[in-house]
Structure formats: C-alpha cells, structure tokens
Residue frames as a rotation matrix with the C-alpha (Angstrom) as fourth column:
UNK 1
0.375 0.070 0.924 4.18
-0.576 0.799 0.173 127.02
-0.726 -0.598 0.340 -44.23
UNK 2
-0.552 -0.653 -0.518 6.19
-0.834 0.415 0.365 124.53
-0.023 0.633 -0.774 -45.73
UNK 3
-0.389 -0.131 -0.912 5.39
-0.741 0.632 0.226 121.09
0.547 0.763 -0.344 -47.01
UNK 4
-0.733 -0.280 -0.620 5.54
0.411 0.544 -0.731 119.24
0.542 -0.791 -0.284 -43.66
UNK 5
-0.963 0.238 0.124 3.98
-0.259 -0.706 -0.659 121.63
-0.069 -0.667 0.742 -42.07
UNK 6
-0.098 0.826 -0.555 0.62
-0.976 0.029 0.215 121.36
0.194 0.563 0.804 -44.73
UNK 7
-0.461 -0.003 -0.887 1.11
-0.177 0.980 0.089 117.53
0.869 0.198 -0.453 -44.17
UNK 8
-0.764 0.026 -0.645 0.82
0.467 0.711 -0.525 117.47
0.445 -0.702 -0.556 -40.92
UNK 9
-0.895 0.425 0.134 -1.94
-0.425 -0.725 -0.542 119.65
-0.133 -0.542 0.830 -40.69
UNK 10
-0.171 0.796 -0.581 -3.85
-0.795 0.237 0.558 117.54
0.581 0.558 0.592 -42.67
UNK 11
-0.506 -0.166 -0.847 -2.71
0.311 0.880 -0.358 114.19
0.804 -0.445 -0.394 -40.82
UNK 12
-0.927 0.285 -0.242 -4.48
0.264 0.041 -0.964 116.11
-0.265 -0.958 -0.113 -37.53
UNK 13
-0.471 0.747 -0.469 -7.61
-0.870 -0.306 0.386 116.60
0.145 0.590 0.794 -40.01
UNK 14
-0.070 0.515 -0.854 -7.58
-0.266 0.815 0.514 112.89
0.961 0.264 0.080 -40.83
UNK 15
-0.912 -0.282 -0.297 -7.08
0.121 0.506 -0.854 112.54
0.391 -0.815 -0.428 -36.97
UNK 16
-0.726 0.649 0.227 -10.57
-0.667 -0.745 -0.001 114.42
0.168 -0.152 0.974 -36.46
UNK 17
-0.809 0.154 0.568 -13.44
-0.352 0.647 -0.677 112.79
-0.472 -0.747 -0.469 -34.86
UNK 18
0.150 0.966 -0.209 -15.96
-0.425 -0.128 -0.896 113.90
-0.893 0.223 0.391 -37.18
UNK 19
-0.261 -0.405 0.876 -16.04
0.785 0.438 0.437 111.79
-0.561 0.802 0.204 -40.88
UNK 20
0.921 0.331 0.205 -17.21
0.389 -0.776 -0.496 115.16
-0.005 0.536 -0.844 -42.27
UNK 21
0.646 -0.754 -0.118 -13.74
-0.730 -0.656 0.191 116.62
-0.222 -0.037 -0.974 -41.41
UNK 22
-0.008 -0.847 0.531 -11.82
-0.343 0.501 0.795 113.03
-0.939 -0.176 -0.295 -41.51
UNK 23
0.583 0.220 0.782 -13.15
0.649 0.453 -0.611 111.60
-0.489 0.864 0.121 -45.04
UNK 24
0.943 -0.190 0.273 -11.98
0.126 -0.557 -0.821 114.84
0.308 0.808 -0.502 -47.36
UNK 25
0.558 -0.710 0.430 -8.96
-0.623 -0.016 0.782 115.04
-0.548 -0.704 -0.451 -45.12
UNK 26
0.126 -0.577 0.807 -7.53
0.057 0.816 0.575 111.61
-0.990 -0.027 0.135 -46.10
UNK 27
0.891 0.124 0.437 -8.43
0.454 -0.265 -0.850 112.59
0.011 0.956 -0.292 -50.00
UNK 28
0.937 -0.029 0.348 -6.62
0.038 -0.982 -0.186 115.23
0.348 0.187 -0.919 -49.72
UNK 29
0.156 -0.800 0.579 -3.52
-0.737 0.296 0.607 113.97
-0.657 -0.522 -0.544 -47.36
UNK 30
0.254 -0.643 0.723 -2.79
0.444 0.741 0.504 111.10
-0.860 0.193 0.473 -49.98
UNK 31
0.547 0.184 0.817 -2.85
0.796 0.189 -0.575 113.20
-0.260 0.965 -0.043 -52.50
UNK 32
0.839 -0.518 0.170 -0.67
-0.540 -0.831 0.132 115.86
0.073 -0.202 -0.977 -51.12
UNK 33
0.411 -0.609 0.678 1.45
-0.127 0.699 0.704 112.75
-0.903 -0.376 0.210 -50.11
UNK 34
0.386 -0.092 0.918 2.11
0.673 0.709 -0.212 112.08
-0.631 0.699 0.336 -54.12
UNK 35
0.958 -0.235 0.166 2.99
-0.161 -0.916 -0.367 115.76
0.238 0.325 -0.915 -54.60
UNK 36
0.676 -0.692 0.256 5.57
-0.638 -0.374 0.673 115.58
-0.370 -0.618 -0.694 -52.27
UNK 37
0.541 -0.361 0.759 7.08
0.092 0.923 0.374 112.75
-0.836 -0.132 0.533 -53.95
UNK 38
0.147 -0.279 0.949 7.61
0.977 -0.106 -0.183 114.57
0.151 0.955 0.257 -57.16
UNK 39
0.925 -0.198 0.325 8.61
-0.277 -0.936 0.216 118.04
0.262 -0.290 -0.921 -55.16
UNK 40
0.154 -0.970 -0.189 11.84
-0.203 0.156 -0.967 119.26
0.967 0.187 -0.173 -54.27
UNK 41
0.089 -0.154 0.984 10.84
-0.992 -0.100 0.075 118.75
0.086 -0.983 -0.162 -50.73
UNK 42
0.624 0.408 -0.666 10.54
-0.360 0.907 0.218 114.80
0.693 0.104 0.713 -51.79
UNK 43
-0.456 -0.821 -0.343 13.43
-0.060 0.413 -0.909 114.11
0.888 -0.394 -0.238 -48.97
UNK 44
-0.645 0.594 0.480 10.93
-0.712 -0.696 -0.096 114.85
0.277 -0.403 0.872 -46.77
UNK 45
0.053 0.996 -0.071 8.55
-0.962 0.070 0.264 112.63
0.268 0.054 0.962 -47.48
UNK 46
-0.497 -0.213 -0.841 9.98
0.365 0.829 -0.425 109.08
0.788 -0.518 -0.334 -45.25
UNK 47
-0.907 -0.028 0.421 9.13
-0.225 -0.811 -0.540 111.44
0.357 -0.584 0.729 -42.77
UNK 48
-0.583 0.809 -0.079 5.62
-0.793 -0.587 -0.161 112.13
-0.177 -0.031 0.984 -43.44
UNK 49
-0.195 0.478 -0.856 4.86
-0.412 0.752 0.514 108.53
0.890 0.454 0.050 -44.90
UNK 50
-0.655 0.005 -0.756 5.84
0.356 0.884 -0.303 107.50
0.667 -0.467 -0.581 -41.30
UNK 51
-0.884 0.427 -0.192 3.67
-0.048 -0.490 -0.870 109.65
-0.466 -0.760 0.454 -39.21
UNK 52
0.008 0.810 -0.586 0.84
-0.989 0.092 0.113 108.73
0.146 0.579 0.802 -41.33
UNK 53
0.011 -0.083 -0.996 1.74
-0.189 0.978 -0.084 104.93
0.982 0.189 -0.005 -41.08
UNK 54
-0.820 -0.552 -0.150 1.81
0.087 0.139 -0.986 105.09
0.565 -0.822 -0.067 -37.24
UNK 55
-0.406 0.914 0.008 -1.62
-0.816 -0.359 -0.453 107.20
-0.411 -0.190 0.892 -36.73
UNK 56
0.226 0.722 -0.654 -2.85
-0.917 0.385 0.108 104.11
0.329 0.575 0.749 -38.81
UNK 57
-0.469 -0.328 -0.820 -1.30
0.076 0.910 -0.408 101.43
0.880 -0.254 -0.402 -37.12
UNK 58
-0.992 0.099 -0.073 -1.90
0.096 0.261 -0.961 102.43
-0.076 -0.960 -0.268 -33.73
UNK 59
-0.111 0.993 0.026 -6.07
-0.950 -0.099 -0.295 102.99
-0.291 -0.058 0.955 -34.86
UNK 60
0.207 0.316 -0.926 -6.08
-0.574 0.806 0.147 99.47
0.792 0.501 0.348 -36.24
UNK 61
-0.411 -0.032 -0.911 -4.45
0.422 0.879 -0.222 98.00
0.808 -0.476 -0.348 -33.08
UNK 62
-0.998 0.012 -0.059 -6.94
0.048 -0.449 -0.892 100.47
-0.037 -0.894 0.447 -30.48
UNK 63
-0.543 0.839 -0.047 -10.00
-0.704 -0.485 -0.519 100.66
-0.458 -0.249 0.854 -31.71
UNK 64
-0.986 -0.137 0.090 -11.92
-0.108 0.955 0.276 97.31
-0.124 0.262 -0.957 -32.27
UNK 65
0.085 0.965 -0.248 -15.37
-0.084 -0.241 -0.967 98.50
-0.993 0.103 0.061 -32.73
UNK 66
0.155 0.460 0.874 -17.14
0.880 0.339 -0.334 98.24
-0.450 0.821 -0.352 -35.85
UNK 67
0.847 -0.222 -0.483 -17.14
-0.321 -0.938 -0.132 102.36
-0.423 0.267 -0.866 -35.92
UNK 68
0.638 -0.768 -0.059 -13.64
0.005 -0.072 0.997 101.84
-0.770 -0.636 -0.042 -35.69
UNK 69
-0.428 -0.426 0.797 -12.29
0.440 0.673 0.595 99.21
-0.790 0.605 -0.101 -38.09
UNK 70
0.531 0.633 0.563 -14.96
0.773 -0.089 -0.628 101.29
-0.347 0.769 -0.537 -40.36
UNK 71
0.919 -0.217 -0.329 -13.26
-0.265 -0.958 -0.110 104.54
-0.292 0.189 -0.938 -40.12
UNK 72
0.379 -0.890 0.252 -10.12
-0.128 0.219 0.967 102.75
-0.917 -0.399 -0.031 -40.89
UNK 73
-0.268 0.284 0.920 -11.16
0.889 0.442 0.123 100.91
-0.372 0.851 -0.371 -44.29
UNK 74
0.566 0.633 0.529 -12.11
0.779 -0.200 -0.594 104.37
-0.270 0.748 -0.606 -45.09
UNK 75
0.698 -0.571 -0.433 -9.51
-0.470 -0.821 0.324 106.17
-0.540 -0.022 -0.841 -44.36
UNK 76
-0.225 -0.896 -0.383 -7.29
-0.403 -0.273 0.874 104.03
-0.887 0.351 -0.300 -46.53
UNK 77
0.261 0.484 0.835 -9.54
0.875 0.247 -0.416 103.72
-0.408 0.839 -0.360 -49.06
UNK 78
0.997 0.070 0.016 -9.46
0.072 -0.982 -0.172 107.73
0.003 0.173 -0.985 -49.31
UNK 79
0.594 -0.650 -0.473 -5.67
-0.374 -0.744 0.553 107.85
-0.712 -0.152 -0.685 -48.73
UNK 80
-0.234 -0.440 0.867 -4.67
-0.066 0.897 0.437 105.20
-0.970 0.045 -0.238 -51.04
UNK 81
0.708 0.647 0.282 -6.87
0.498 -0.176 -0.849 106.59
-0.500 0.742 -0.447 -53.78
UNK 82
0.958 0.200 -0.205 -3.94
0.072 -0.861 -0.503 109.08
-0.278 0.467 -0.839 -53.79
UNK 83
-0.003 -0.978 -0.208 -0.92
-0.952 0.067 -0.297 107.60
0.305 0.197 -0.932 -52.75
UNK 84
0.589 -0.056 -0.806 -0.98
-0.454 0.803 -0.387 104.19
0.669 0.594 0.448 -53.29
UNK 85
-0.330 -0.939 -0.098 2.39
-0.232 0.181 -0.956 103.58
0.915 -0.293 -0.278 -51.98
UNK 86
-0.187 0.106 0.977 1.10
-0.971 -0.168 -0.167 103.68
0.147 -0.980 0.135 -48.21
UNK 87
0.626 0.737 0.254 -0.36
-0.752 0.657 -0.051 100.39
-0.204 -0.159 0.966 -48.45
UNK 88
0.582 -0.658 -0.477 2.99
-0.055 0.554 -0.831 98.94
0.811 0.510 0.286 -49.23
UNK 89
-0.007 -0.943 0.333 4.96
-0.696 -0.234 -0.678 100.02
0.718 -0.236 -0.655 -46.52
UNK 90
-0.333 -0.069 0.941 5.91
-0.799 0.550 -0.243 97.93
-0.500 -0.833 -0.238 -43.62
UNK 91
-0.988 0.045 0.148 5.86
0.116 0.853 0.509 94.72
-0.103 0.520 -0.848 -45.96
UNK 92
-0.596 0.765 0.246 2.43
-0.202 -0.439 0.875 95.86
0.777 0.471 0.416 -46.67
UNK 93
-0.974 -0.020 -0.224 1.15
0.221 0.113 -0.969 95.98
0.045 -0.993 -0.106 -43.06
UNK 94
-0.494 0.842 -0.215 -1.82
-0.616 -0.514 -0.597 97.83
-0.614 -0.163 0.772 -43.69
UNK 95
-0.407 0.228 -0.884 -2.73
-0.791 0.396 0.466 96.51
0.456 0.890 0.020 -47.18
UNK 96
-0.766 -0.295 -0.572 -2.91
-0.152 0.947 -0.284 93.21
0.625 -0.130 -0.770 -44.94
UNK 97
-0.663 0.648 -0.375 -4.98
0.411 -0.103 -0.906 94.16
-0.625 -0.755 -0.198 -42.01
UNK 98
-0.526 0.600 -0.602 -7.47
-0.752 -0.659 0.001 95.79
-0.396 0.454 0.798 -44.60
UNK 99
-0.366 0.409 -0.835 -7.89
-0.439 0.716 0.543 92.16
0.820 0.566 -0.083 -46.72
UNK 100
-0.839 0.103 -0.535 -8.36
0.395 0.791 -0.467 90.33
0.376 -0.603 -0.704 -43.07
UNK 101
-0.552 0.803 -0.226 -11.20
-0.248 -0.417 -0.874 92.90
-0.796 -0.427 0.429 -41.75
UNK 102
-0.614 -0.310 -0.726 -12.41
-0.662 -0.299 0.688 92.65
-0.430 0.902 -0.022 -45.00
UNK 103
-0.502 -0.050 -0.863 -12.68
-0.262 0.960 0.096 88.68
0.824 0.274 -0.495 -45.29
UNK 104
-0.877 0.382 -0.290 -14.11
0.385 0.202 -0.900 88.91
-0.286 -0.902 -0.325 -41.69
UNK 105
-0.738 0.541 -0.404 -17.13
-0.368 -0.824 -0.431 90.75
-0.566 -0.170 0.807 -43.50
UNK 106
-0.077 0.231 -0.970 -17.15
-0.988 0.113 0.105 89.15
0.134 0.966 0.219 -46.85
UNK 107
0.801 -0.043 0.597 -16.02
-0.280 0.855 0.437 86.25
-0.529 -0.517 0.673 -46.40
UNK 108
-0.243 -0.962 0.126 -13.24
-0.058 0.144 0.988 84.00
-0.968 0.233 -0.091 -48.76
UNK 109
0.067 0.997 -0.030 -16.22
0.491 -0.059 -0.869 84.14
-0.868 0.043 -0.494 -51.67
C-alpha cells in the first residue's frame, strides 16, 4: 500500500464512531500528514489535505450536538498536534469555526 492508500485508511479511522478508534486515529493521520510532506510522494499530499478538510467541514456543518462539535475540537486538536498546516487551509476555515465554538463555551474572557 502506498501513501494514499495508508492516508486514507486512517481518514476512515478518524471517520469511526467510536473515540477509542477516532482519537489515536487523528494523532496518527496528522502526523502521517507531515510525513508526506517531506516524502517523495509529497505531490500527493493537496490530495489528501483535501479529503481530510471536507470530512471536517461537512462534520462541523451536520452535526450540531454538543457530542458533535466535541468530537470535532478533538479531532483537530489531535490532527493539528501533527500537521499544523490543516488549520490554515481554506483561509483558515477550520482554525475559525474552532475559536467561535470555543468562545460559545468560554466566552471573550
């Protein structure tokens, strides 16, 4: 199995229902994500950033439960741990929706 392949097994890891299987998953998927960036497969990896950035958009704009918005904040806490970058993309789309749930908890404080 190539590169892709390993990615996108993980990406249907972090899709998993259980946070036993989705938490180490997302570890593990950003940090495979930061390999790939310094591999010769790194052409690849627009690819993989966007099928990761999509599975995370479309959970942030489907699932509006507390569970939800939790499992979100933790997946990109966990993927972000490894590759950064995600939280940039799409003018930092995510990065955003993370500070606004966030501020809906905390407050501006």
């Amino acid at each position: 199995a190539g590169p892709t392949e390993l990615l996108d097994a993980l990406l249907s890891c972090v899709k998993h229902a259980r946070k036993a299987v989705y938490d180490p998953a997302a570890t593990v998927l950003g940090q495979a994500l930061a390999s790939l960036g310094g591999s010769a497969a790194a052409d690849k990896l627009p690819a993989c950033e966007e099928n990761v950035f999509k599975y995370l958009s479309e959970l942030s704009m489907s699932d509006y439960t507390q569970a939800g918005t939790s499992r979100l904040l933790v997946l990109l806490d966990h993927l972000s741990e490894g590759y950064p970058r995600l939280l940039e993309l799409r003018g930092r789309l995510l990065a955003v929706w993370a500070r606004s749930k966030l501020l809906e908890v905390h407050g501006d404080g």
